[in-house]
Every structure is written in structure tokens, then in C-alpha cells.
N, C-alpha and C positions, 0 to 999 in steps of 0.2 A: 202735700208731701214734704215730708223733714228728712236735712241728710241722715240723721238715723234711721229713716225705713230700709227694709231691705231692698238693694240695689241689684238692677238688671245690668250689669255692664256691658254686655254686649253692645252696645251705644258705642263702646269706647274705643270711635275708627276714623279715619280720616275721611273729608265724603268723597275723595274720589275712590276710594275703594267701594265705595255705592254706583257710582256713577261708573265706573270699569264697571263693575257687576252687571249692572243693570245693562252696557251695551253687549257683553259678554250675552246676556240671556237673550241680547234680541237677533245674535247674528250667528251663532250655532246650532246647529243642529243637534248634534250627541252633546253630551256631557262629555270634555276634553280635560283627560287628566297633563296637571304639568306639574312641574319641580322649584321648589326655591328650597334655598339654601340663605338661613342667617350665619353672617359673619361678620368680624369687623377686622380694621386694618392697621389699627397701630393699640399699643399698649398705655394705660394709664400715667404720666408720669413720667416717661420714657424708662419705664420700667421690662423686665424681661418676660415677665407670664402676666396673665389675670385668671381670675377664678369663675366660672361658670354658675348662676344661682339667678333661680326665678324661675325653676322648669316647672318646679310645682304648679304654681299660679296657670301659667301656662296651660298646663294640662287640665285644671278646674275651668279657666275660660273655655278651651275650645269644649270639652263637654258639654260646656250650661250656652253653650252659645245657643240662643233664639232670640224671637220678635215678637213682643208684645203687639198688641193691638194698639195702645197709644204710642208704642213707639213706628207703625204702620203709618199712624195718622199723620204723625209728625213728618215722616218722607211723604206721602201725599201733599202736607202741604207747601214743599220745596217749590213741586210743578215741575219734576225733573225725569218724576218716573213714569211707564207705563205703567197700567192698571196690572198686567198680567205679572210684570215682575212684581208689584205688589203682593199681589195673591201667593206669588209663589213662594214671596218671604213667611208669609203664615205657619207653614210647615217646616220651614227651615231646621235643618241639622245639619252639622259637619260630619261629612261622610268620608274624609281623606284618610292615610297613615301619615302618624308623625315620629323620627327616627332624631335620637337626641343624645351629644354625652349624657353620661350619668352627671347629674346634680355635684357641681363642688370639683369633677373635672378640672383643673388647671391646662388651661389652653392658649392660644397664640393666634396669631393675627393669620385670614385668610382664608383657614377653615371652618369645614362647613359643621359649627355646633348644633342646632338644629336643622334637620330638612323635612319641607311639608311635600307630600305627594297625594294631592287629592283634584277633586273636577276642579275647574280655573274658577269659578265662582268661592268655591269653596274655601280656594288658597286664597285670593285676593281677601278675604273679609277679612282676615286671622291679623294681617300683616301689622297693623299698626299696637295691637293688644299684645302679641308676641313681641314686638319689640320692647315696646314701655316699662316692660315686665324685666326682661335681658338686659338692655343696657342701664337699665337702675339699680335692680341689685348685682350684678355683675360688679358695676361702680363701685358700690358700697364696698362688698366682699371683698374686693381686691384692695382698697384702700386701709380698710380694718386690716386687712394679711400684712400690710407694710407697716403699720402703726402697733402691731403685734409684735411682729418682728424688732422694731427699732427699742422697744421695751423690753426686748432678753430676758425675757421670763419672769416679768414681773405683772400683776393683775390689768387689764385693759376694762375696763366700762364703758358704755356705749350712756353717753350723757343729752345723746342731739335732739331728742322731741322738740324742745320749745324753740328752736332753727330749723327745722327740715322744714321743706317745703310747704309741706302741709300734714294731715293727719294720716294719711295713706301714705308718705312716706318716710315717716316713723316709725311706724308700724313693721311694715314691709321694709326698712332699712334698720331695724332694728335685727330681722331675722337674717337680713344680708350679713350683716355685722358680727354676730353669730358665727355663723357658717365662714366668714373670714379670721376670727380666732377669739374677738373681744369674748370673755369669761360671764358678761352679763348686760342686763340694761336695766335701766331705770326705768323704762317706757309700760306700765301695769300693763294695759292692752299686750303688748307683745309677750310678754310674760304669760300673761292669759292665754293666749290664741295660739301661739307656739311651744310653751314648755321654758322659756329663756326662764335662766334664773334672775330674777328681778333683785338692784341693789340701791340704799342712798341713805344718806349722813339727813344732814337738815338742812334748813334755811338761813338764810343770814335774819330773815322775818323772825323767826322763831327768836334769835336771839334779841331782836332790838326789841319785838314787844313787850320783854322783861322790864323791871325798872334796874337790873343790871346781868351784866355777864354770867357772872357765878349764878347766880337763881336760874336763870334760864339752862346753864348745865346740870346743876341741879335735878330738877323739873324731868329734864330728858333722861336723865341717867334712871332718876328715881321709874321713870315709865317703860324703859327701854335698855335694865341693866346688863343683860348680854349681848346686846348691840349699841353700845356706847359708845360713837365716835361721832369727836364734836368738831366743827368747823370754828374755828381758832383764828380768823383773820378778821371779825369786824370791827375791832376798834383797832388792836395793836396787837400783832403774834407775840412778840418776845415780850412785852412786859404788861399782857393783860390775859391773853389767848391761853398760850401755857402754863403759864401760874395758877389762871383757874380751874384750867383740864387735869395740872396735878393734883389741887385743892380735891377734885371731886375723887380722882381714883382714891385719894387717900382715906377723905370725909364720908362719902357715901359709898362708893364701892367697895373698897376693902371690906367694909364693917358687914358685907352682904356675902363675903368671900368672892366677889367678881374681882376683875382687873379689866381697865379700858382698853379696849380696843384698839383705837386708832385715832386721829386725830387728822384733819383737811385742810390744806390750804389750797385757799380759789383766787390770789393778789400777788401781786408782792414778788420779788426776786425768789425765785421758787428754788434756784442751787444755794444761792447762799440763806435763806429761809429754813430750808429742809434739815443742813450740816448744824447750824445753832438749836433747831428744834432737838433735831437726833441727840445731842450734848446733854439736855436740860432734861430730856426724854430718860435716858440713859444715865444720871446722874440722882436721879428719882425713883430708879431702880424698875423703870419703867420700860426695859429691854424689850421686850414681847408686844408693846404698841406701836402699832404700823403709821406710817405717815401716807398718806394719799392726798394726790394735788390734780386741779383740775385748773382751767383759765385757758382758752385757745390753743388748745395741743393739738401738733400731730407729729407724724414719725418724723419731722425736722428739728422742732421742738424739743422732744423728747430723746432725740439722740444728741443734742447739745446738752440738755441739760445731765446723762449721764456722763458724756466725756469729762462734765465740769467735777468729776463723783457726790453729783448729790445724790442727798440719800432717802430716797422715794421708794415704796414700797406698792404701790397703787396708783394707774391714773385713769384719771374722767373725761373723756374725751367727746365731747360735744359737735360744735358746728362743723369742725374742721373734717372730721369724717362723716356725720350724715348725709353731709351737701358734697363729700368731696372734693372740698374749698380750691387746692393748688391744679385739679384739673377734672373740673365737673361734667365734663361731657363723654358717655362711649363712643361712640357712633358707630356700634353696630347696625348693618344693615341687611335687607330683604330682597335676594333680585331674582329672578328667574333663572333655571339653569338650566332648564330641557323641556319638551314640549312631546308629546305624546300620540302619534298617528299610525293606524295599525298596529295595535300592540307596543310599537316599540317607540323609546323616548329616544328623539332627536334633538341634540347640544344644541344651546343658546347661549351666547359669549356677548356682553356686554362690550366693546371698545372703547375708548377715551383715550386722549391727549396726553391726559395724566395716566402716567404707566401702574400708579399703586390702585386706577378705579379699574382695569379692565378685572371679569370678574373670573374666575376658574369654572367653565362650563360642564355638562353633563350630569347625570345620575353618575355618584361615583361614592369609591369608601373611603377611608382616611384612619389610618390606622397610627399607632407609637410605635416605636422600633427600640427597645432595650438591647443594653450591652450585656457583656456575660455576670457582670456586676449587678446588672438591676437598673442601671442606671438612664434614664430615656435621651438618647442622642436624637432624635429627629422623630419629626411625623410626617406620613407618607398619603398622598393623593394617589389612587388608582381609579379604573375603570371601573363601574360596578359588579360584570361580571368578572373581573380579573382576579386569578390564584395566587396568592403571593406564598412563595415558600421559600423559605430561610434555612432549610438545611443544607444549600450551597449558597457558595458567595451571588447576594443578588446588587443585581445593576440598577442602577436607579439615574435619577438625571436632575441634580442640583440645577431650576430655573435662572439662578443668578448667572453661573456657569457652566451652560451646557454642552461647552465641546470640551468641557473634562468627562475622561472616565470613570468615573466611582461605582463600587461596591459595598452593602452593608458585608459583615462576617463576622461569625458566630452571634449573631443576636437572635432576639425575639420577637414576634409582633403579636400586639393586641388590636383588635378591631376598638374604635372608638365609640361608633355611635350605637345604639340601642334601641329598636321600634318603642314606643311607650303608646303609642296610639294606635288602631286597627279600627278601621269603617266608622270612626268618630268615638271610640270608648278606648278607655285605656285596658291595657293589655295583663298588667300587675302591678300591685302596690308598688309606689314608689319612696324611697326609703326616708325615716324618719331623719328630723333635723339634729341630733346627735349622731348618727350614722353620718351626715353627710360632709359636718365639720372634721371628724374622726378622717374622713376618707381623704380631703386636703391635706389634714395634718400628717397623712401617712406618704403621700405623696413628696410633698416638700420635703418629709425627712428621709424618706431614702429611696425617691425614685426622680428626681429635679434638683441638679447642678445646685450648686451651691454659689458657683457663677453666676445663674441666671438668677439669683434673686437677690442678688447687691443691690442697691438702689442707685449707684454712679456705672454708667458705660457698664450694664449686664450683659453677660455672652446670650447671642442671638440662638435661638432654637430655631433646626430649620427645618424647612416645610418641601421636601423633597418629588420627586413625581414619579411614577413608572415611567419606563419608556413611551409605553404604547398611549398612556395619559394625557403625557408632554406635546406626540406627536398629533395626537388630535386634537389639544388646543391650537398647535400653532396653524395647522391645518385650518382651524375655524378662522384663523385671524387673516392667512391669506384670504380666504376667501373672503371675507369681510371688507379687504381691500379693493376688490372688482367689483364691489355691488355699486 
């Protein structure tokens, strides 16, 4: 087998969710459905939101999730399992609902973006594949939304393949990337697989194998005259680079009625580079060819270098966003929230030491709460069965400060989450990747503070509770305390 054949991922778990499983199958009796809830607790960057993306994936694993017969063999030969839990892997399907923001969602630390409700085997298998999936492209997406942003509307490209981790995520960080605002990638594969529009200049290879500069532009322009943009930095920009990049618009392009395109710098002081290029650009009557520059960018980078007003038109943004470089870890997590006997699901409350691990318990909803403006002032945790209605002033109970009184007035709410899954199948198409970037970008521009998405000290979005929510957390916690 070659990593090209096609892949069973369902492998791809941690083995103590084999080993829970497996004691799971030896000590119940019914099939016991329970609740988890993924979430995580702080924001990328100390930044104010992050973007939700990987649901898709998500929703393909748990469908195709099964057990091959060599991958049977291979827990046989642990010596970890009974035979009968074996057997019983044969057949295996995930038979739970899974209740999800919509894809591309902008979300906040705490709540519950995905929650799985299926028998405790069922849940337990999921948990490591659901996350791998969430806190990677999450990462990405959010970070591409910052490096979008810090570019004020200028092209972003996703450059990272030959740095990302590995080939998977590339691939799958190319589509995060996407869906956080970058305009394209270079990555063919993801272009392929997703729809991205795929984009790129050449190599610096391309130019040294010439026996000089000018030929090698030449050569490309002659093969590639409506996408002419030469990368300008391998011996010398200003007195080799652009002289030859003009040479060609003039020599070979013009005489084709083309005009260059653009031109790349990947070296070199990239503010003062860009303003001398723009000159010589523009002084060659060269107005209409773009500059793009690429070389270890991200949204810090790139907002230095416009304050300096260089004059960049395009940038290439590589390792520093596929990896996430300034803070590569989400650390969203999977815990249990409720437990299921007679029909009905009883809370489970995680405690710790540390005040930001204990976890928000129960089957419950989480809704946005809009102003009369549109505008989203808070998200709200209730009970699952609980009514929430906003056409009088409602009381709710800020966790931080609970012996203040507050009320939301005159707002809206929307339910957040969405079944996408039913007895192990998904329930409706879930929406295309141009759908789901769109749905960010509608978000951010007129439904998400403009505060909250500064990148210095953003205003906090808060995560407010019912009453009746509040009181049976805390309720769980006394009693957590007598045990």
C-alpha cells in the first residue's frame, strides 16, 4: 500500500478511545446515549472572534466511519480487546445526531459549536477525528481573516504548501484559508478538490536556468502573454529586474497588443522596493502593472509595511498563515456534558482548579442576540428545553457578574446550532465553499463589532446564561463539592 491508495481514515483516533470503547461495551447493558459538546477557550492571537470551518470533513468522517478487517486485525493484535468487542466492530456505524454552527460561523470561546448526541461508544470514537479537523482549519481560517483584514483590500494568496505540515494540510489549509478570505492558492490539489481559484508567477529556477534574465522573460512572456508577471528579484530589482520586465512589456508584449501584468518581489526591503519599483513602473507608462510581494508575511508584516505606504498590490502569503506561525495551536476540546437515563439527559460538569477548565454542563441551546441595528451584542446558553422570547425585556445572567441585574431590550435571537446529522446520515446538503466564505464576509461586515475585530485589546463578546441555566450550573458545582 502507497500513501496514494485510497484511505480508510477512520484509524484516525486516539487508542484510548478504543480502549474506553471497548470497556464501555463490556459494562452496559443498553446502549447509553450522552452529550459532548466541542469548544474551546481562548481566541487565536489574543484576538476577539474566530471562524468555525472543518464541518464538512467532519460530516464525511463520521458517515464513512467503519472497520475494515485489516484494521480488526490490527486491534487484535494490541491484546487489549475482547473478542466480542471485536466482532462487534465489524458492523460498526455511527448511529448518533450531530447539531453544528453553520460552517464559517464566527464564534467565541466556551460554546458549544459542535454537539454529538449518540450511544457512548458511538460518541467516544468520533472525538479525536472531530477535533483534528476543527481546531486546524478553524486555525487557519481565522488567521487568513486577520491577514485579510491587515491587507484592506488588497489580493491575499495562500503560498503555504511547501511549509504546511504535510500534504493534508495543505490541502485542507488551503480550503480553511479560503473560507477565511485569502482570494486564491497556489496549492493545484486544493484548487482541484475544492473549486479554489488557483494562482503563481514563477520561479527564481525558471530565471537562473537562462543563460540570462531578459531571455528567461522573454521565454515566459512569449508562452504566457496574458499572464505575464515576472518575479524581478534574482539578481538585482532596480538595476536588472525592472529594466528587463520593462524591456519585455515594450519588446514582446506590446508588439502582441498585451501589456504586463505585474511583477513579484519575494527579498529585499519590500516598502522601500515596492515605492522605487512603482516610480520606474509608472514612469514607463506602466500604470496598470500590479506589484505583488511575498517573503514571510503576515497580518504584522503586512500592516507595517502599508503604514510605511508601500505600494503593493498583491500578497503571497506562505508559512506564516498555513502553520499559523505567531500561534499555532487551538485547543478546542471534547468533554462530556450530559448522560442519559430514562429518557432523560442528566448534566455532567467537568471541575478544576483552573476556573477557565470547568466546562458549561447539560444538553442545552446557544443562541446570538442582535440589537435593533443588526448588530450581535452577546451569545446566550439556555436549557435545552427553555423558550427564550424577546419581545419583552429579557433577564439573563452575565457569569462574570451575577449579582448584576441585566436585561437584553429590543433585540433578536437566532438559534446557533443546526442538526446536520440524524442516526448517523446527514440530514441536508451542506453548503458550498463559496457560500460559506460569503457567509463570514457577511457577518463581519454588518453583523460583528468592528471592535471586536481590532487585532490590539478587541472588545470581548459575551457569553451570557438564562437564569434558569446559570442556576443549574452552579447547583452542579455545589454539589460537586460534597462528593
Amino acid at each position: 500500500m502507497t500513501q496514494f491508495d485510497k484511505r480508510n481514515i477512520s484509524m484516525m483516533m486516539d487508542l484510548y478511545e478504543m480502549t474506553m470503547a471497548n470497556g464501555y461495551f463490556d459494562v452496559q447493558n443498553l446502549p447509553q446515549r450522552v452529550v459532548f459538546d466541542v469548544f474551546y477557550r481562548e481566541n487565536p492571537d489574543e484576538g476577539g472572534f474566530s471562524i468555525f470551518a472543518g464541518l464538512e470533513q467532519v460530516v464525511e468522517y463520521i458517515e464513512n466511519l467503519h472497520f475494515d478487517l485489516e484494521d480488526i486485525e490490527y486491534f487484535r493484535s494490541l491484546h487489549l480487546f475482547k473478542e466480542d468487542f471485536l466482532n462487534y466492530l465489524k458492523d460498526f456505524r455511527f448511529q448518533g445526531d450531530v447539531y453544528a454552527f453553520p460552517e464559517g460561523t464566527i464564534m467565541y470561546p466556551n460554546e458549544p459549536i459542535i454537539t454529538v448526541v449518540a450511544p457512548i461508544i458511538d460518541a467516544q470514537l468520533v472525538e479525536t477525528a472531530i477535533l483534528a479537523q476543527v481546531n486546524h482549519q478553524s486555525l487557519i481560517a481565522t488567521k487568513a481573516r486577520r491577514i485579510v483584514c491587515a491587507a484592506a483590500g488588497r489580493g491575499v494568496s495562500d503560498f503555504g504548501a511547501r511549509r504546511a505540515h504535510n500534504m493534508d494540510a495543505a490541502v485542507y489549509g488551503a480550503r480553511a484559508a479560503y473560507i477565511g478570505g485569502a482570494g486564491s492558492t497556489a496549492t493545484v490539489l486544493a484548487g482541484k478538490q475544492f473549486g479554489i481559484p488557483v494562482s503563481g508567477t514563477m520561479a527564481h529556477s525558471w530565471v537562473m536556468y537562462f543563460d540570462n534574465e531578459y531571455e528567461s522573460f522573454r521565454h515566459y512572456a512569449e508562452i504566457y502573454p496574458d499572464a505575464a508577471l515576472l518575479l524581478v528579484d534574482t539578481y538585482d530589482v532596480l538595476h536588472s529586474g525592472i529594466p528587463n520586465a520593462i524591456r519585455i512589456a515594450r519588446e514582446v508584449l506590446a508588439p502582441m497588443g498585451k501589456r504586463l501584468k505585474g511583477i513579484r518581489l519575494d527579498s529585499g526591503d519590500l516598502a522601500y522596493l515596492s515605492k522605487r519599483v512603482r516610480k520606474m513602473l509608472d514612469d514607463a507608462n506602466l500604470q496598470d502593472c500590479k506589484i505583488f510581494v511575498s517573503n514571510s508575511l503576515d497580518e504584522y508584516t503586512i500592516t507595517s509595511l502599508l503604514n510605511q505606504k508601500a505600494c503593493i498590490d498583491g500578497f503571497g502569503v506562505g508559512e506564516r498563515l498555513i502553520t499559523a506561525k505567531s500561534d499555532p495551536v487551538f485547543g478546542a476540546v471534547y468533554k462530556i456534558a450530559a448522560v442519559e437515563k430514562q429518557g432523560i439527559f442528566h448534566p455532567k460538569i467537568k471541575v478544576s482548579e483552573t476556573v477557565e477548565k470547568i466546562t458549561n454542563p447539560g444538553l442545552k441551546n446557544v443562541y446570538r442576540i442582535y440589537d435593533e441595528e443588526g448588530h450581535a451584542i452577546a451569545d446566550l446558553l439556555t436549557q435545552a428545553d427553555e423558550a427564550v422570547d424577546m419581545t419583552n425585556a429579557y433577564r439573563y445572567v452575565d457569569p462574570e457578574k451575577p449579582w448584576k441585574n441585566r436585561y437584553f431590550s429590543h433585540c433578536r435571537v437566532e438559534s446557533l446550532q443546526q442538526q446536520v446529522i440524524k442516526n448517523g446520515k446527514r440530514i441536508k446538503p451542506l453548503p458550498q465553499l463559496d457560500e460559506i466564505r460569503h457567509y463570514v464576509q457577511k457577518q463581519l461586515s454588518t453583523e460583528i463589532w468592528k471592535e471586536e475585530q481590532r487585532f490590539e485589546n478587541p472588545h470581548v463578546h459575551y457569553l451570557d446564561m438564562s437564569p434558569r441555566y446559570y442556576e443549574m450550573k452552579m447547583n452542579l458545582l455545589h454539589e460537586s463539592r460534597n462528593e
